[in-house]
C-alpha positions as CSV (number, residue, x, y, z in Angstrom):
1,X,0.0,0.0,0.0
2,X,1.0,3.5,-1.0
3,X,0.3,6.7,0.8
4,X,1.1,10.6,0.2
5,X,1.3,12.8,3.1
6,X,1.5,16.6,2.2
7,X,3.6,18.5,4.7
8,X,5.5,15.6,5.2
9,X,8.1,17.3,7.7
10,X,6.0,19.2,9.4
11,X,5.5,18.4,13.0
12,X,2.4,15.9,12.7
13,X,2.8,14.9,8.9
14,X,6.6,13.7,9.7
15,X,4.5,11.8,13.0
16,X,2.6,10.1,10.7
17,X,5.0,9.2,8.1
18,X,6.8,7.4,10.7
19,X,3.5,5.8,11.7
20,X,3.1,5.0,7.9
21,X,6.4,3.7,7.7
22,X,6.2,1.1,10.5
23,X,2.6,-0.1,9.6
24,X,4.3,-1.5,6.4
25,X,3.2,1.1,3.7
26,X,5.2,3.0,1.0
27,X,5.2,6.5,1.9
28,X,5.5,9.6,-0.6
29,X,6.4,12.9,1.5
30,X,5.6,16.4,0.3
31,X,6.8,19.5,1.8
32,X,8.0,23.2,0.7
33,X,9.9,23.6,4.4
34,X,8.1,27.2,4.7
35,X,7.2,26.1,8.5
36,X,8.3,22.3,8.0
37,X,11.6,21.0,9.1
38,X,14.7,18.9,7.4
39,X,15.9,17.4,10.6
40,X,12.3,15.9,11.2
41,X,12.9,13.9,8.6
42,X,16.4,13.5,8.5
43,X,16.3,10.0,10.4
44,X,14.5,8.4,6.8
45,X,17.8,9.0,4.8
46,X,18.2,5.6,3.9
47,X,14.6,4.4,4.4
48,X,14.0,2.8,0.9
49,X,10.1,3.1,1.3
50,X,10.1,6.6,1.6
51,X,10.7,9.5,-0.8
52,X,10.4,13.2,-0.4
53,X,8.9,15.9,-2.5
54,X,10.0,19.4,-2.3
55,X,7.4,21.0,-3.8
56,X,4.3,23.9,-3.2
57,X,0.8,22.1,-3.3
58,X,-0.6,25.5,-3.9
59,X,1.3,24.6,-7.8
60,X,-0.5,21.5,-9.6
61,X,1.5,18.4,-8.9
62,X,1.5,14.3,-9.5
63,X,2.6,11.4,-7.9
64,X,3.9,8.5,-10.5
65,X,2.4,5.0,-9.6
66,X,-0.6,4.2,-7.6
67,X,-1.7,6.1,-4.7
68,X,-4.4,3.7,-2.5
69,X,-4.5,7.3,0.4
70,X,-3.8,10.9,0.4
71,X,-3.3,12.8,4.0
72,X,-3.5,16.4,3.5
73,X,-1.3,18.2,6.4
74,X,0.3,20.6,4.7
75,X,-0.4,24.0,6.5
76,X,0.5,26.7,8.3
77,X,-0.8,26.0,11.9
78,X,0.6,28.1,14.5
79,X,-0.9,31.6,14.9
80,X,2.0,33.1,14.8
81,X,2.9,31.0,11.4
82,X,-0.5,31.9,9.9
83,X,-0.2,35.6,10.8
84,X,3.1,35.8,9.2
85,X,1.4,34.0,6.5
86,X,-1.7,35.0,5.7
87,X,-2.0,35.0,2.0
88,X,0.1,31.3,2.0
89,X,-2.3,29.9,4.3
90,X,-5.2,31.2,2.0
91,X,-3.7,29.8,-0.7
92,X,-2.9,26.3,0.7
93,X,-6.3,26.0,2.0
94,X,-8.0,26.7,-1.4
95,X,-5.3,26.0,-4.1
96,X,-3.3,23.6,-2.4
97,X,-6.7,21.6,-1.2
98,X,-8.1,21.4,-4.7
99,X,-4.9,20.5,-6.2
100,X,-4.4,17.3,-4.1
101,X,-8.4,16.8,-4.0
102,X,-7.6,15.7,-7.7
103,X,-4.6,13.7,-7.4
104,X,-7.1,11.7,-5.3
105,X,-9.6,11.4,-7.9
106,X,-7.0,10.4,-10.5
107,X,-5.9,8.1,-8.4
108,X,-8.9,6.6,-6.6
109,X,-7.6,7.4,-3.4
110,X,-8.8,7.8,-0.1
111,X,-8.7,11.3,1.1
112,X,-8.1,12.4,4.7
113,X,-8.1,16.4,5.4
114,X,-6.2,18.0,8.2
115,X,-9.0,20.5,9.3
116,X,-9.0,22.1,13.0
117,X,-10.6,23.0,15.7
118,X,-10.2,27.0,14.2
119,X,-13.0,25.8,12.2
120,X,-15.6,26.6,15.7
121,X,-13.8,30.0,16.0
122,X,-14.8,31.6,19.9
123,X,-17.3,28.7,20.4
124,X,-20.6,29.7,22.2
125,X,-20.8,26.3,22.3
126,X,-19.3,24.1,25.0
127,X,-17.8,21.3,24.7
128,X,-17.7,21.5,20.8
129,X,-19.6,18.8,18.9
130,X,-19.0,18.2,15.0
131,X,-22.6,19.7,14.2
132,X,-22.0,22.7,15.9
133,X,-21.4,25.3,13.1
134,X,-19.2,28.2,15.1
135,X,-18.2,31.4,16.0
136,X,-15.8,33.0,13.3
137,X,-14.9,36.5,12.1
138,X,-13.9,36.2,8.7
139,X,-12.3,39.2,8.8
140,X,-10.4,39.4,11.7
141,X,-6.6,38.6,11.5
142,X,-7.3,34.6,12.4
143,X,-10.1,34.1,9.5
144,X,-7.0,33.6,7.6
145,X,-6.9,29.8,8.9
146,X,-9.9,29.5,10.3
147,X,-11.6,30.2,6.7
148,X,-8.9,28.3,5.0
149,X,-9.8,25.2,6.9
150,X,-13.3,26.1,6.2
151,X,-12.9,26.1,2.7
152,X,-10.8,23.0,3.0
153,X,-13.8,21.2,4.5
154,X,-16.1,22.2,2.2
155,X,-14.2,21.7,-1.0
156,X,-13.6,18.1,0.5
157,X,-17.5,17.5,1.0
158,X,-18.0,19.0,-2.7
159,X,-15.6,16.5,-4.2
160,X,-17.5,13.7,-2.5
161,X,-21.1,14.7,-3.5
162,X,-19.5,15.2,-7.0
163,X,-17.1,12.3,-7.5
164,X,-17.9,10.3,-5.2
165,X,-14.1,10.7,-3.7
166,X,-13.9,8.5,-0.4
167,X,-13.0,11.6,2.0
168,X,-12.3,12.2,6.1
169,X,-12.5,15.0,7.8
170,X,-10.7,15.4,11.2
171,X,-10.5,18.5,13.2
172,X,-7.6,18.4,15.1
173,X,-7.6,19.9,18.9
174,X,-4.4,21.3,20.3
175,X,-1.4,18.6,20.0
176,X,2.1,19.0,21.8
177,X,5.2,16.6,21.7
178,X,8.5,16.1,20.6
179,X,9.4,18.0,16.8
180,X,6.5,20.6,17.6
181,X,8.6,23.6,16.3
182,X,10.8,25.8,18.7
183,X,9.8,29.2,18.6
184,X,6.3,28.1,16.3
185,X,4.5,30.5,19.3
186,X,2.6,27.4,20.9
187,X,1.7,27.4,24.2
188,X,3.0,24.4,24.8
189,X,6.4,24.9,23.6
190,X,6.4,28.5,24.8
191,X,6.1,27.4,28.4
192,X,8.9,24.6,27.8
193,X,11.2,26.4,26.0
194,X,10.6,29.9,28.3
195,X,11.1,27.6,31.4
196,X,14.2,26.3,30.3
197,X,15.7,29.5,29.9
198,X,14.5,30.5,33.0
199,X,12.3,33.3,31.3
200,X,8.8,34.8,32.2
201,X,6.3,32.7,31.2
202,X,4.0,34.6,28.5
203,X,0.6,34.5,29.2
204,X,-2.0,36.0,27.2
205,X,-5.0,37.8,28.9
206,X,-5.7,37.1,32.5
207,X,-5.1,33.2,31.9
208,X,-8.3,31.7,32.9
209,X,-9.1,30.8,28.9
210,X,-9.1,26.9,28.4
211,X,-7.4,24.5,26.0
212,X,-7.5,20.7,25.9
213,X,-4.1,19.2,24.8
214,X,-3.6,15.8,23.1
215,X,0.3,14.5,23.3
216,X,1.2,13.6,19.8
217,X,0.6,9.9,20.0
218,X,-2.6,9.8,20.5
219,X,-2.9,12.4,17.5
220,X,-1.5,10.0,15.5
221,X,-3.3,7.0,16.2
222,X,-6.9,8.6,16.4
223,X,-5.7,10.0,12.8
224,X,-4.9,6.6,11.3
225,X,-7.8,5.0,12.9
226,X,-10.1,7.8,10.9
227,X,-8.3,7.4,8.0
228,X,-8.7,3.3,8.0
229,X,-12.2,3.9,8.4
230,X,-15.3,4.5,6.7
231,X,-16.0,7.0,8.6
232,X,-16.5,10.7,6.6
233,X,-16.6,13.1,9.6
234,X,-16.0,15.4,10.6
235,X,-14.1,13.9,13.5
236,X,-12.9,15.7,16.3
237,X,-9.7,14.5,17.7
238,X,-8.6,15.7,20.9
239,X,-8.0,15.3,24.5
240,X,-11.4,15.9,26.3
241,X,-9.6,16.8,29.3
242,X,-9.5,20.7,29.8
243,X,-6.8,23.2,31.2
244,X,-6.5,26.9,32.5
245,X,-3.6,28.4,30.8
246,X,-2.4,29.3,34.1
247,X,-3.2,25.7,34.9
248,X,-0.9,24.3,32.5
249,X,1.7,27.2,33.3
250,X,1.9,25.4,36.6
251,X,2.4,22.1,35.7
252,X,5.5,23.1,33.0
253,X,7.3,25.1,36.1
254,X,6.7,21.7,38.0
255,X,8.1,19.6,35.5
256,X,11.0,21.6,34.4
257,X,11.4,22.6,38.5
258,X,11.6,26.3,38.0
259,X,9.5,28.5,39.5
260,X,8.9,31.5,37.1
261,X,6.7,34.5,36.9
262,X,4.4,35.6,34.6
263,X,4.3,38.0,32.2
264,X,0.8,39.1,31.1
265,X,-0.2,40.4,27.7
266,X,-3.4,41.7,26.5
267,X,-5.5,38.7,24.8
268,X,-5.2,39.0,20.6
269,X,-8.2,39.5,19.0
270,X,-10.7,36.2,18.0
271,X,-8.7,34.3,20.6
272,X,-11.0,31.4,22.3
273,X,-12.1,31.9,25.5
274,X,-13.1,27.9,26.0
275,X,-12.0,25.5,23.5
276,X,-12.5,21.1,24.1
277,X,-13.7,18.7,22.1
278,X,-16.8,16.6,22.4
279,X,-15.2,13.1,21.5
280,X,-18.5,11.1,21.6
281,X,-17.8,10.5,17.7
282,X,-14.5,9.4,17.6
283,X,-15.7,7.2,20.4
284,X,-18.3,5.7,19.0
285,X,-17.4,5.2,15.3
286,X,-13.4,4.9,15.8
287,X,-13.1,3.2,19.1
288,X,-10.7,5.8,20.2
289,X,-10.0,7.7,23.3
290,X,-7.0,9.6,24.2
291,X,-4.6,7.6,26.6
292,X,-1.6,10.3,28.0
293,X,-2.6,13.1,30.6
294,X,-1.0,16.2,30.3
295,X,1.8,15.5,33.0
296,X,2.3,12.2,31.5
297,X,2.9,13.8,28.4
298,X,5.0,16.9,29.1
299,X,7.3,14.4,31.4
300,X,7.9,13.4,27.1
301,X,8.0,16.3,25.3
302,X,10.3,18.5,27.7
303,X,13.3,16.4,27.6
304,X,12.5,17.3,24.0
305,X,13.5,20.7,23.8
306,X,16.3,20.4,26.6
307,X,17.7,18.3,23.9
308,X,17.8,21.1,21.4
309,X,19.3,23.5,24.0
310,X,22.4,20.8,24.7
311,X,22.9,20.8,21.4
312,X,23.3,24.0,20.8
313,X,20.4,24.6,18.9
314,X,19.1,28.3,19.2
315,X,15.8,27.3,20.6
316,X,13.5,30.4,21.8
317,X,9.8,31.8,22.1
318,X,7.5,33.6,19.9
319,X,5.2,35.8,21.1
320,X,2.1,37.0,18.7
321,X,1.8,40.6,17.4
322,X,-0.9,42.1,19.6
323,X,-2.9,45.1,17.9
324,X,-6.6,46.4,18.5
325,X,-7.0,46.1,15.1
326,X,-9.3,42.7,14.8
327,X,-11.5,43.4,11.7
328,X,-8.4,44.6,9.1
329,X,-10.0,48.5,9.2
330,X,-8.4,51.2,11.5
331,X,-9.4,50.8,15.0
């Protein structure tokens, strides 16, 4: 069996062609490294089942030989990525979306799209359920992914009522673990990485907004299971289990055993104030629940990053631009 995985060195598409890899399949990588990494990949050098396309999927593209799945991953995904990169993040949304939508149908492949939880904006719904439609501003300096992933979706659905393309949706909750960028502006690796150097931790607002984080793992496998299924979605997949960011703050400064302060700054515009998934789907039609806790899972991820730092790698945090512009028009 045969699989393409765009953004193939990213931090979850090089997770998953590792997962690829040791389930016995034939793994075609695509990347353009605009937020992807090299060394994520680097490990595959001499991994005869796998090749690596460097290549834009916003430009039309093909895979020689027979494709039996596509996994669409390639993305901008960070906010501070996707405000950098507002246009590219369009444009790989629409463009790049459509373009491997028909390598699919060329190839009779199954089709598994990378969407997000963006998709349910500054939910006024809580938890989140697939059937809940959300809370976006189109406009406001985040539409850029949320939108693209909205477009993604629907483009996906359109190919299936038209072609009858066999397509999955998942929407992907927050994810940490080891290869999650340094510096990508995650809270997550934020709080690592400012820890380790003994910085202020950088907290947005007063603290008391909520995320639910999934270690990479269990990403992975609740990805594979919807993409071996019949299932069309959408999917959520995500840890159900919700955190204060002042909540997680507190367990990084345990873990890393530095006690830090806090530095507040005010909260971007459009940025959720509650955000968890209702798994009862994936549940139900994948069998799959999330298995490492947060402690569990940064006890992984930090030695991580320390890593990095012994190795000399210049490893810091991103903060995001904070403006009182949210619509795009003068304040």
């Amino acid at each position: 069996m045969r699989v393409l995985i765009t953004g193939a060195a990213g931090f979850l598409g090089s997770h998953l062609v590792d997962r690829f890899l040791a389930d016995g399949w034939e793994v075609v990588g695509v990347d353009n490294f605009v937020t992807g990494a090299r060394e994520n990949l680097a490990h595959l050098a001499n991994e005869a089942r796998f090749s690596l396309m460097e290549h834009d999927v916003t430009e039309p593209f093909d895979v020689e030989g027979r494709l039996d799945g596509i996994l669409h991953f390639a993305s901008p995904a960070s906010p501070v990525d996707y405000l950098e990169l507002p246009i590219e993040t369009l444009k790989v949304g629409g463009q790049g979306t459509h373009n491997v939508l028909e390598i699919a149908r060329r190839h009779g492949a199954r089709f598994l799209l990378a969407s997000t939880s963006e998709v349910y904006g500054d939910p006024k719904f809580h938890p989140q359920p697939e059937n809940y439609w959300g809370n976006v501003n189109p406009i406001g300096p985040r539409g850029v992914y949320d939108e693209a992933k909205r477009y993604a979706e629907a483009l996906t659905m359109a190919y299936r009522r038209t072609y009858g393309l066999d397509v999955g949706i998942a929407r992907i909750f927050n994810t940490y673990g080891p290869r999650v960028r340094p510096g990508d502006g995650r809270v997550v690796s934020n709080f690592i990485v400012q820890s380790l150097r003994d910085e202020a931790l950088t907290v947005y607002g007063t603290g008391a907004q909520t995320r639910s984080f999934c270690y990479v793992t269990d990403q992975i496998d609740g990805l594979c299971r919807l993409f071996g299924a019949s299932c069309v979605g959408p999917v959520n997949i995500g840890n159900p289990n919700e955190f204060t960011i002042l909540e997680l703050a507190q367990l990084v400064v345990e873990e890393t055993g530095n006690s830090l302060p806090v530095s507040y700054l005010p909260l971007p515009p459009d940025d959720p104030i509650v955000r968890c998934p209702d798994i009862s789907m994936a549940r139900l039609k994948l069998g799959w629940t999330p298995k490492i806790n947060l402690r569990m899972g940064l006890r992984k991820t930090i030695p991580y990053f320390r890593g990095l730092m012994e190795a000399g790698r210049d490893v810091r945090s991103r903060t995001l631009p904070i403006t009182g512009n949210t619509g795009g028009l003068p304040a």
